[in-house]
VOBA-21942 format. One record per residue: x, y, z of N, C-alpha, C in turn; residue in three letters. Coordinates in steps of 0.001 Angstrom, whole numbers, plus 500000, padded with zeros to 6 digits. Layout:
! residues N
XYZXYZXYZALA/...
! end
This chain:
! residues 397
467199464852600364465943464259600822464874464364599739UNK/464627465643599112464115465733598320464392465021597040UNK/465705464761596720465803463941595701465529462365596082UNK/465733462060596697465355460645597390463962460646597053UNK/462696461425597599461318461233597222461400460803595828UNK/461673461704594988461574461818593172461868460141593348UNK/462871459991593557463160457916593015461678457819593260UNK/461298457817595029460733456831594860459248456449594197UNK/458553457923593798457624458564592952458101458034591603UNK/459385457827591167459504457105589730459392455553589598UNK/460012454738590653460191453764590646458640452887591431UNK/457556452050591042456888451609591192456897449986591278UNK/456262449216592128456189447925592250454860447184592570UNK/454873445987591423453460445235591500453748443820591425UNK/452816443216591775452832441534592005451754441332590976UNK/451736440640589970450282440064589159450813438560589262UNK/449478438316588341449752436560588314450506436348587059UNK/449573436818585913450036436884584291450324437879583889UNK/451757437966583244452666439199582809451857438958581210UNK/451715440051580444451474439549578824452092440750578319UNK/452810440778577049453562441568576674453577441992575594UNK/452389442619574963452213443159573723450167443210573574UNK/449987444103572813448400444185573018447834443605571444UNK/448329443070570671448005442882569509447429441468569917UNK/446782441028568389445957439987568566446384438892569208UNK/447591438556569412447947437544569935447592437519571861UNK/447995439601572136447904439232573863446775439681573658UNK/445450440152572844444418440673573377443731438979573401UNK/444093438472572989443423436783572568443918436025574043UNK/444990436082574120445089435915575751444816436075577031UNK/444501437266576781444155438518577782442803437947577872UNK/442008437563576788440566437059576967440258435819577468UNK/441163434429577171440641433388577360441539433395578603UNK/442379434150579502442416434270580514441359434893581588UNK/440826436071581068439597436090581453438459435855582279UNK/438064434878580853437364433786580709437189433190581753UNK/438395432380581883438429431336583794438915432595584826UNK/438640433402584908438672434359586176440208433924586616UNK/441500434156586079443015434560586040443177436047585872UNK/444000436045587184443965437837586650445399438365586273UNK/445405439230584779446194439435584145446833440731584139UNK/447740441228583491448235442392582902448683442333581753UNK/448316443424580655448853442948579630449445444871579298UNK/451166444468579239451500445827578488451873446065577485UNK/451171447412576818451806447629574963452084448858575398UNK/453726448846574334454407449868574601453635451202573488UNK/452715451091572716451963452044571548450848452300572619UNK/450111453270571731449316454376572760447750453611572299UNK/447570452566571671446362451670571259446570450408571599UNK/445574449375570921445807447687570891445984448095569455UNK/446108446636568719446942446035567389446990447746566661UNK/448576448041566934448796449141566658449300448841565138UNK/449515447608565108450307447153563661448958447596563009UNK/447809447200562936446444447208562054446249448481562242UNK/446189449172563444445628450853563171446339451917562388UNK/447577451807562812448928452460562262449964451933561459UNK/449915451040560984450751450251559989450608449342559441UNK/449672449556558245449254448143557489448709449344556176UNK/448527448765554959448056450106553982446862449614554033UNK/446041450526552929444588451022553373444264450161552373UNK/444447449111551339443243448175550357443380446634551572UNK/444034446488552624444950445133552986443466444856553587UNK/443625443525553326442196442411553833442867441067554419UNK/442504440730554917442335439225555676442566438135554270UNK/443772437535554319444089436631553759443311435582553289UNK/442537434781554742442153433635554548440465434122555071UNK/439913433219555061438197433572555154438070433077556201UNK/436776434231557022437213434966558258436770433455559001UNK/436265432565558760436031431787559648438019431199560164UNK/438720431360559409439936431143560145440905431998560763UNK/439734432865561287440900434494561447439922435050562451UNK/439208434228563541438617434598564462439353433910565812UNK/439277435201566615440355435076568155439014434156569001UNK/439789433587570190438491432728570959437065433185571382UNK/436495432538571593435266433011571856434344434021571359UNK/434784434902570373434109435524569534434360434953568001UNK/433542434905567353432888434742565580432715436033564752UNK/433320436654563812432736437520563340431244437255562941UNK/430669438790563210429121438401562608429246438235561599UNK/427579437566561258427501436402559912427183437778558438UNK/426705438988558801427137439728558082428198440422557829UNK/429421439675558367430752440466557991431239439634556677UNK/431984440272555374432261439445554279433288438472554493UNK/433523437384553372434263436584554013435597436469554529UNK/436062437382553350437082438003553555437705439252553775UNK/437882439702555491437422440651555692438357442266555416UNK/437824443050555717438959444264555290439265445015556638UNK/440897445840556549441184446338557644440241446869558589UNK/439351447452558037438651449023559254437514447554559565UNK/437359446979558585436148445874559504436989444838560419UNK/438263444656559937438935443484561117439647444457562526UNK/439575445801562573439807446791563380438665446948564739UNK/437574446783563693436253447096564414435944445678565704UNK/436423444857564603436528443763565465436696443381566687UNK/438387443966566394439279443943567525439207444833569037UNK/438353445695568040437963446868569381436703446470570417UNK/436122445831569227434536445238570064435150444129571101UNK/435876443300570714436891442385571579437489442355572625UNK/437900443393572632438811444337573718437472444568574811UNK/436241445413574363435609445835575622434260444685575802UNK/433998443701574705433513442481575194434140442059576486UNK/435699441599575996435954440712577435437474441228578274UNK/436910442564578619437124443375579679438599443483579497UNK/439175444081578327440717443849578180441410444978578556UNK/442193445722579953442113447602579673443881447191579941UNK/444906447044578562445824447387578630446667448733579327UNK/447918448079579693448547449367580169449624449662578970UNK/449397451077578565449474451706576739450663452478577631UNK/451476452464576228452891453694576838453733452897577187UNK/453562452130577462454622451474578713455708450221577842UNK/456675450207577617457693449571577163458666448657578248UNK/458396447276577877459470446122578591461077446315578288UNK/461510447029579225462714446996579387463773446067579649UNK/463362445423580274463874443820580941462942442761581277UNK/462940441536581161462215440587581661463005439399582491UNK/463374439146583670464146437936584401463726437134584915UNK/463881435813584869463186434986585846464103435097587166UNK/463943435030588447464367435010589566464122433655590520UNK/465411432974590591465398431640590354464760431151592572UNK/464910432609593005464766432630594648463049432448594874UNK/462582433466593909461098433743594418460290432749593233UNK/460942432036592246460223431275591059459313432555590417UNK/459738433547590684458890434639589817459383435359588895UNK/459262435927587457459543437141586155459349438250586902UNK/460898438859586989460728440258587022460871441154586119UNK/459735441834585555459409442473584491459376444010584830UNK/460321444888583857461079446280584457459970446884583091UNK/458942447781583511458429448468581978458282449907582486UNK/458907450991581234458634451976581545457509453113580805UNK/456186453721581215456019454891580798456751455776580120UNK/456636455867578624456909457028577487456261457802577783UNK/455554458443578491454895459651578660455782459970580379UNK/455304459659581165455852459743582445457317459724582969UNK/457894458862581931459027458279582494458942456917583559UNK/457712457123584505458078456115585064458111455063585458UNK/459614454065586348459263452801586172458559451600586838UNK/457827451123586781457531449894587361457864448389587184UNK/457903448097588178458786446592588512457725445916588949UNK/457335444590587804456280443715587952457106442302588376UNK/456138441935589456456398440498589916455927439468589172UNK/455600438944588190455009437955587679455205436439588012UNK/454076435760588152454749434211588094454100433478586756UNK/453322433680586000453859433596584721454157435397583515UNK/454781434549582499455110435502581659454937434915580381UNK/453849436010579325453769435285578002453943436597576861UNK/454760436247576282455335436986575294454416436991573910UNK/454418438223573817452999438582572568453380439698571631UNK/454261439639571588455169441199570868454789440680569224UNK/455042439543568912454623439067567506456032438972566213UNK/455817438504565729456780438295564932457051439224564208UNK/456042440709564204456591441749563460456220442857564390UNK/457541442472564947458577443389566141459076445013565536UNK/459458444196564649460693445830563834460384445343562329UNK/460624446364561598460731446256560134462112445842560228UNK/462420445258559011463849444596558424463862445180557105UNK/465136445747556960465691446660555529466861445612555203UNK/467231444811554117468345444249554222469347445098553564UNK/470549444707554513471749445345553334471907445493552220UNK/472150446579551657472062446634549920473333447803549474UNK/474230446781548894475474447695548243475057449142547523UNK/475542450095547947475158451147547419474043452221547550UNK/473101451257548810471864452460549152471940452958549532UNK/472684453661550386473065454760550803473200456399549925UNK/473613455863548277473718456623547108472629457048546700UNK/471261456100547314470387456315546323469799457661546075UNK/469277458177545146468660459734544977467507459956545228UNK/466735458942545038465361459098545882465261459008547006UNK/463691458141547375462961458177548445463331456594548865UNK/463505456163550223463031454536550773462612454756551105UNK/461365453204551823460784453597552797460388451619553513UNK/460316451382554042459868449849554450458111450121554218UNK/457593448597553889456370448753553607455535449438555225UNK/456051448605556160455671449421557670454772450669557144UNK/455345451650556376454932452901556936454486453127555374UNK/453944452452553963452881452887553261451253452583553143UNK/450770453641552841449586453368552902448593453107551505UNK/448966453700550502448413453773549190448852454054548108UNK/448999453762547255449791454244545755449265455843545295UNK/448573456581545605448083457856545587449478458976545230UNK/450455458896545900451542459548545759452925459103545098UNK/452122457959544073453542457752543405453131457382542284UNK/451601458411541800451368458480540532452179459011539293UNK/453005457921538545453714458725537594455181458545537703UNK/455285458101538563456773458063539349457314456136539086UNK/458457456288538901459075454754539072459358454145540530UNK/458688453307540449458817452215541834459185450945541752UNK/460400450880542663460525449627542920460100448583544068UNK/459487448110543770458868446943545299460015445876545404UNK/460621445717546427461914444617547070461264443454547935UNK/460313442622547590459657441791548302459259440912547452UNK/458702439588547698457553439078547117456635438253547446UNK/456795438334548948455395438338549862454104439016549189UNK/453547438594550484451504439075550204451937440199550179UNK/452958441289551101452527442805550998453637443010549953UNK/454239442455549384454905443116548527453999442964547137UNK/452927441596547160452976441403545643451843442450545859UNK/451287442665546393449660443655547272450387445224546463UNK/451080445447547274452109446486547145452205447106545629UNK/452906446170544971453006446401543591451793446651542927UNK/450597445623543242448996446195542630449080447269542695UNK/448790447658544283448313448980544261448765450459543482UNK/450112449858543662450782451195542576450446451202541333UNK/450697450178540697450279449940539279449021450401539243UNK/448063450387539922446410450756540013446400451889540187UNK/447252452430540687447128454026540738447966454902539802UNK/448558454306538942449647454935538027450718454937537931UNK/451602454336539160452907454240539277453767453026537761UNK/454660453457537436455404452884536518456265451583538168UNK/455746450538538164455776449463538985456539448744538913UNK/457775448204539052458657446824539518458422446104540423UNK/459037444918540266459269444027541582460477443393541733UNK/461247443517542803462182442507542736461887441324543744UNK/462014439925542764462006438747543073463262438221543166UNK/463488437490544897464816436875544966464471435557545147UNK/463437434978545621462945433561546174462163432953545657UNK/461525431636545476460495430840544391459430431204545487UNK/458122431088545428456837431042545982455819430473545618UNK/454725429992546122453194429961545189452852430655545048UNK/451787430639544297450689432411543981449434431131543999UNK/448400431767544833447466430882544731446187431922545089UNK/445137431419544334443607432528544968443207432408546271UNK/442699433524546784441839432883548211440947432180548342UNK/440447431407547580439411430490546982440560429274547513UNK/441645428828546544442277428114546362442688427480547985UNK/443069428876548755443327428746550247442174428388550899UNK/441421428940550792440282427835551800440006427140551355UNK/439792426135550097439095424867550215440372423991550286UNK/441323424606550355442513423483550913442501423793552334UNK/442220424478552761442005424299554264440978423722554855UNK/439696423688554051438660423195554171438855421691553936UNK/439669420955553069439539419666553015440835419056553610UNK/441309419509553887442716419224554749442178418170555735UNK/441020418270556155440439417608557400439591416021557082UNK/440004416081555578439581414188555037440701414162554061UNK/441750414483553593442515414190552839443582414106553463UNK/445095413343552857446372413971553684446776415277553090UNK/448157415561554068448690416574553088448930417043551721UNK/449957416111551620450294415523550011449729415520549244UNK/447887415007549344447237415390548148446370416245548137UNK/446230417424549165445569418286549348446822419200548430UNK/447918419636548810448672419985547959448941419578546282UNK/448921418555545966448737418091544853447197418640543770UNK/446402418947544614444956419967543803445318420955543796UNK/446102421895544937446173423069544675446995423383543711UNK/447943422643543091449052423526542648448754422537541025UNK/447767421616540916447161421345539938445970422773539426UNK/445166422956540431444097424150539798445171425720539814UNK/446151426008540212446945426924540173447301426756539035UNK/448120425874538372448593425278536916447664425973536188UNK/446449425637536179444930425667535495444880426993535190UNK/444941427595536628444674428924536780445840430332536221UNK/447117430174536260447958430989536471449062430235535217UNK/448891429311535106449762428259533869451492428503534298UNK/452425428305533649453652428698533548454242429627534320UNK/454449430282535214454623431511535957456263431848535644UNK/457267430611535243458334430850535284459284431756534240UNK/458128431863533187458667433024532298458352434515532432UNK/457698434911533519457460435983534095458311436184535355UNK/459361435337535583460256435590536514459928435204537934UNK/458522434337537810457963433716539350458453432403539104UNK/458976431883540353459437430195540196458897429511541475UNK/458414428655541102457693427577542159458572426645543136UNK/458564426667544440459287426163545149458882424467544745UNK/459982423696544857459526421884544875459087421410545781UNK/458648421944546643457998421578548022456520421918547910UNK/455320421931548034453761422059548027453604423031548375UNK/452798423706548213452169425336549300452091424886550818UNK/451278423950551062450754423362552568451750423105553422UNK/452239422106552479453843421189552877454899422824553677UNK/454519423421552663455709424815552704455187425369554049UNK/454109425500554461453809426760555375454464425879556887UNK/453555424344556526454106423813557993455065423613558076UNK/456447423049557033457395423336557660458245424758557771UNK/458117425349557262458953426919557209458685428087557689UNK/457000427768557533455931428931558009455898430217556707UNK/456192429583555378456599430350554750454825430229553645UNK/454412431434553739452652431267553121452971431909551365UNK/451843431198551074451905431304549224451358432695549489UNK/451806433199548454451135434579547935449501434256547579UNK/448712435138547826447750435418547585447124436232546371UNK/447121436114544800446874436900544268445620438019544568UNK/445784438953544515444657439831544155444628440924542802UNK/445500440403541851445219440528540421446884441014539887UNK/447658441061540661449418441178540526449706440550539491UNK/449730438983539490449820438062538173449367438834536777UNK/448006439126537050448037439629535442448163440813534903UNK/448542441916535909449836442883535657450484442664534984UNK/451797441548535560452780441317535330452912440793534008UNK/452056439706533768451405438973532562451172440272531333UNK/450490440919531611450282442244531188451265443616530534UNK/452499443472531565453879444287531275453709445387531550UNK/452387445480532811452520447046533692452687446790534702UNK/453299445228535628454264445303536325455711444100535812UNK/456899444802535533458192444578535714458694443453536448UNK/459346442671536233459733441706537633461392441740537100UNK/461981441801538411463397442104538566463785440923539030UNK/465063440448539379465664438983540232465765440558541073UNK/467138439544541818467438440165543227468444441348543331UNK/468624442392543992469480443417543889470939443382543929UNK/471648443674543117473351443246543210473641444655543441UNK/473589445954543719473845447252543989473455448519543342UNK/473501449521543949472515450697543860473689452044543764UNK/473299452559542234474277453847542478473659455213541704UNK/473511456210542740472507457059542740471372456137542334UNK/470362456804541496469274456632541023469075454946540218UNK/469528454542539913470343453113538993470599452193540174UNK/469290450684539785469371450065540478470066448669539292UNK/470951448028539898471818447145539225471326445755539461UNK/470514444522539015470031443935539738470908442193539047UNK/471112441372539639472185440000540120472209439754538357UNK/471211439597537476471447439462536245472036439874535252UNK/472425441398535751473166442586534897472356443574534448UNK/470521443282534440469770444440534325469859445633534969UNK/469397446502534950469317447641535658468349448536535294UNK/467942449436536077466699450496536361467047451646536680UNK/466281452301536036466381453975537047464943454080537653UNK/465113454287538992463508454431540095463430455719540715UNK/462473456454541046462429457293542052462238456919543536UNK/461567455870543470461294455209544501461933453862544948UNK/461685453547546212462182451748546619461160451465547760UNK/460402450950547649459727450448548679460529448900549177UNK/460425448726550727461310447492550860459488446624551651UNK/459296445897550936458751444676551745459352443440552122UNK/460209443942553297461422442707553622460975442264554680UNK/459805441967555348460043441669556073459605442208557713UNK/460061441210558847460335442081560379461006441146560745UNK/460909441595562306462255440473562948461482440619563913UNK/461397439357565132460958439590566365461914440283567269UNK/461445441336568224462163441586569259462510440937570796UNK/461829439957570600461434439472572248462554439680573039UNK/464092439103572098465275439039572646466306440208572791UNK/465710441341572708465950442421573184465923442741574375UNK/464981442338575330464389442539576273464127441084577456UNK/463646439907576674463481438845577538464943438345577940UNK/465475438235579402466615437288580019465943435874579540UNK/465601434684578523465429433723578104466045432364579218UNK/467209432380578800468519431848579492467803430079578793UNK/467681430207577403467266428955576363466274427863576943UNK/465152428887577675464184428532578262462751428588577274UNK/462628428775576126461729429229575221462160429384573372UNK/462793430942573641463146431306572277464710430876571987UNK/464845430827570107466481430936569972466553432267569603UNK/467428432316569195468620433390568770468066434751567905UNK/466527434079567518466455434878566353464939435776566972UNK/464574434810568471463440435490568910462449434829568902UNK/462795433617568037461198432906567696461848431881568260UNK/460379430659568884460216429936569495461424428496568750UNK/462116427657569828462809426789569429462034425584568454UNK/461085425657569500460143424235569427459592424415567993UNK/458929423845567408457904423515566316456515423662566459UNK/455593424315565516454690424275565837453814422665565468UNK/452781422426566249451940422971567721452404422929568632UNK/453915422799569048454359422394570864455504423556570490UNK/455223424805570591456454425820570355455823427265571821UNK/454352426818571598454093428088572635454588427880574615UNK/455310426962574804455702426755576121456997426291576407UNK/457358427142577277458806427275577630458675426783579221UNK/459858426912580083459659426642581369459509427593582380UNK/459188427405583501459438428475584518457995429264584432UNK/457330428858583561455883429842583713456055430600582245UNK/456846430191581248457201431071580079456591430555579095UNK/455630431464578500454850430976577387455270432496575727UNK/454902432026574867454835432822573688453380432855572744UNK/452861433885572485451233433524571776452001434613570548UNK/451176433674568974451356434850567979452866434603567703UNK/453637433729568004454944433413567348455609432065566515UNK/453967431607566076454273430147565421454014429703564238UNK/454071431367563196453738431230562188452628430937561900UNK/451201430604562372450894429761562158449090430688561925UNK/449621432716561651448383433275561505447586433762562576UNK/446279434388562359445395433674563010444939433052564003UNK/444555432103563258443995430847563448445226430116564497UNK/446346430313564240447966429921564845447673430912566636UNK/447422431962566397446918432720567266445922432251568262UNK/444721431910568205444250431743568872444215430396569818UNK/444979429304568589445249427800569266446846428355570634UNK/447154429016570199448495429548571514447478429838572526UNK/446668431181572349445915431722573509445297430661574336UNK/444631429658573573443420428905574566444708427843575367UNK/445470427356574366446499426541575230446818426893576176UNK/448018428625576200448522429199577106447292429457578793UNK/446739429559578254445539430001578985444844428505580029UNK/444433427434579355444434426312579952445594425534580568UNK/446807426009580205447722425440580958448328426241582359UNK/447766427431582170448458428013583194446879428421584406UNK/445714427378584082444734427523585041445214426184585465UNK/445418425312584991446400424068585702446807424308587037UNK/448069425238586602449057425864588169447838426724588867UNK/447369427354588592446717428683589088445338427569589890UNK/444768426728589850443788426212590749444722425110591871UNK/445814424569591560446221423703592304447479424342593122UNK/448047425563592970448927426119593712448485427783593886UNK/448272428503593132448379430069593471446761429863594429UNK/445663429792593584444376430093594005444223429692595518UNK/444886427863595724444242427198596818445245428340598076UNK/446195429055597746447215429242598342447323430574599081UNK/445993431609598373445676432588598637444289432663599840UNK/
! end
């Protein structure tokens, strides 16, 4: 008898309207312009904060890519004294003022175990449990919008021989500053924004710096990025791309004898179809230019200390930092049943028509698309599901 109570003290049950499933910018942006039209929500993050990625995992020089006028969630503007391009603890501050502007009080701890649609009641049954408590609750939802984000988990890729290695790894996830690898050989495995970021910072702090490059990219200024975003809106694509990678020329000249190679596709062209964004210099290039940072091709295997890389070069490092990357998790956890996401977690569709699935199934923060990608999901998700919610739930209650 007594054990019978304990279940039922563990096991908990709720009915909401809107399930949201992650507290980062994508569901706190939801969470608001739901709000907004008086929809009442839940939004759970399994971390003990909101955008736990920005509080706890991002390093300490990282700033806002693009200028902040394209990196503001709905209904709030950063103030006009915030710089343009803003920095972590100020895009933090943000997020927090955000949160108790428009009344956002996540339930923290709590991890989505399962998500089902239930084809009897047309409702998501959503199983999340308390890391502190243990215990579980079983949410009724009749919609469900997935906000976990595209950087779910870090991604380490396979690498012959790391297992040997004699040093330290570590995924970028979990660095914060070049401070502790003054003096020391590093290798950076990326060549993304946080990898090429990455490599600065070490080099700036003393580290003897590599990079390994496996893929072509742009490198373009943040200058370069907003006024191509800025004129995008009287030009076409094609020749909005065609200036940038003309004043890049200008700017950065030849890149291919430093071991950077330019994709044949445009920067612009590139992001919308692939979602794949130019690097951002913040002074990496003339490092490299410089010969106090290294550029490697791609890794062919690792034994002890001796990294072997596809050309026949090789290194001795103390270090490996991996900027590879994440993977979404959604499909860990969401029953889908090819109602939304594929295979890989991210949305089937294309962006702008990728954030809606059926059955009440939406995704915010999974369309590549930033930002700015961010907040066009939220207001959508949000106006489409006051649609249902005035002509069936509201009149119905």
């Amino acid at each position: 008898m007594y054990a019978h109570f304990v279940v039922q003290e563990m096991m908990k049950e709720e009915e909401v309207v809107v399930m949201i499933v992650g507290a980062g910018p994508a569901g706190l942006a939801t969470a608001a312009c739901l709000n907004t039209l008086s929809i009442p929500n839940v939004v759970l993050e399994k971390e003990d904060c909101s955008a736990s990625l920005w509080k706890k995992r991002s390093y300490d020089r990282l700033k806002l890519h693009l200028a902040k006028q394209f990196c503001t969630l709905p209904h709030m503007p950063f103030p006009d004294a915030a710089p343009t391009f803003v920095p972590k603890g100020d895009f933090i501050e943000y997020l927090d003022a955000y949160v108790a502007q428009y009344e956002i009080r996540p339930v923290y701890c709590t991890a989505v175990e399962s998500a089902s649609f239930d084809e009897g009641s047309k409702r998501w049954t959503v199983l999340g449990r308390h890391a502190v408590t243990g215990c579980t609750t079983e949410y009724s939802a009749r919609f469900l919008v997935v906000a976990t984000g595209e950087n779910g988990e870090s991604w380490i890729p396979e690498v012959a021989g790391l297992s040997t290695f004699t040093g330290t790894t570590m995924h970028s996830l979990f660095y914060k500053s070049g401070e502790l690898y003054a003096g020391k050989s590093v290798l950076v495995v990326g060549s993304g924004n946080s990898g090429m970021e990455i490599a600065y910072d070490l080099a700036n702090d003393g580290a003897k710096t590599a990079i390994s490059i496996r893929s072509p990219f742009h490198v373009m200024s943040k200058e370069m990025i907003q006024l191509g975003m800025d004129i995008m809106k009287y030009f076409p694509l094609c020749l909005v791309d065609s200036i940038l990678l003309t004043l890049a020329n200008i700017k950065y000249g030849d890149l291919s004898r430093y071991g950077i190679i330019r994709p044949r596709m445009g920067p612009l062209k590139l992001k919308a179809k692939t979602g794949r964004s130019s690097v951002i210099d913040v002074g990496t290039v003339k490092m490299i230019k410089m010969g106090e940072i290294k550029v490697f091709g791609g890794i062919s295997y690792i034994i002890g200390n001796k990294v072997v890389f596809q050309d026949g070069k090789s290194n001795e490092f103390d270090d490996i930092i991996f900027a590879t990357g994440y993977r979404s998790t959604a499909n860990k956890w969401l029953k889908d049943d090819d109602r939304l996401l594929g295979k890989d977690g991210m949305p089937k569709g294309r962006f702008p028509n990728h954030w809606k699935g059926s059955d009440g199934l939406y995704c915010a923060g999974l369309g590549r698309g930033g930002l700015a990608g961010i907040s066009m999901d939220a207001t959508n998700i949000a106006k489409d599901i006051k649609k249902v919610y005035d002509t069936t739930i509201k009149n119905s209650s």
